[in-house]
C-alpha positions in Angstrom: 0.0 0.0 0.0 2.0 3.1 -0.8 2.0 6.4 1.3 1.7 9.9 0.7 4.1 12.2 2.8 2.8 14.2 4.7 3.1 17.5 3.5 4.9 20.5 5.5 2.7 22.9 7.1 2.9 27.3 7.8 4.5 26.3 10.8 7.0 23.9 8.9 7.9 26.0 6.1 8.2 29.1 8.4 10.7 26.9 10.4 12.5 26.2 7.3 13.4 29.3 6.3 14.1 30.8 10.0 16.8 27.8 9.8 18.3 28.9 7.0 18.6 32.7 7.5 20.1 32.0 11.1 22.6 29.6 9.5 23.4 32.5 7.0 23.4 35.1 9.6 26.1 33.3 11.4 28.1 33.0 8.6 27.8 28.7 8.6 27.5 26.4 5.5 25.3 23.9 5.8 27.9 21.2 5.8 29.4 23.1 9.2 25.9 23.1 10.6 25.3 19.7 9.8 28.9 18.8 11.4 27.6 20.5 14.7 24.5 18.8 14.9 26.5 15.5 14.3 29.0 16.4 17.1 26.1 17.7 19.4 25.1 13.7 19.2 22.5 14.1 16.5 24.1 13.1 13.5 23.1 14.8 10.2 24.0 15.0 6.6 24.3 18.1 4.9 21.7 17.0 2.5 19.6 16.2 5.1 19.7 20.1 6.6 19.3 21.1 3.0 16.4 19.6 2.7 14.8 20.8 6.1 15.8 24.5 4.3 13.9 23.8 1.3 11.1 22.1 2.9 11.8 18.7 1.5 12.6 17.2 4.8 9.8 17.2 7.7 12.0 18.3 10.5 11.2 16.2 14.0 11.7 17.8 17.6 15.0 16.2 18.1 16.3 17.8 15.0 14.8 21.0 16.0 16.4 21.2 19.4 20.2 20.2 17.6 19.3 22.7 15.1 18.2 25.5 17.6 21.5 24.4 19.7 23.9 24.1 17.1 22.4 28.0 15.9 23.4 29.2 19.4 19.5 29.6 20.1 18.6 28.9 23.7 16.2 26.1 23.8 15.7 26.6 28.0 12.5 24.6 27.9 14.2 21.8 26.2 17.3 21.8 28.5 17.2 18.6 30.5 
């Protein structure tokens, strides 16, 4: 039985394109964001964060925390 995906949201693509102005505003590929989330413990792939940024790529809480971490954005209600 095949699938559709589930497609990305206002909330999603609003996301997606807050990601990828950050990343630019700090000056970070997205192969150097992608090498912070993977030594932050959540490995990712460039292509993986480039699709996030275009909206290709649902983006799950995990990934969202990394993200927002790797960014320098304090996530204090996600802080253990």
């Amino acid at each position: 039985m095949a699938t559709r995906p589930v497609e990305i949201g206002p909330a999603g693509l609003h996301t997606a394109r807050a990601i990828e102005h950050l990343r630019l505003v700090r000056g970070l590929t997205q192969y150097q964001l992608a090498a912070r989330c993977t030594a932050l413990g959540r490995p990712m792939t460039n292509t993986a964060l480039s699709r996030t940024e275009r909206a290709r790529r649902r983006c799950d809480i995990d990934d969202l925390v990394v993200i927002a971490t790797a960014l320098g954005i304090p996530a204090p209600l996600c802080q253990p």
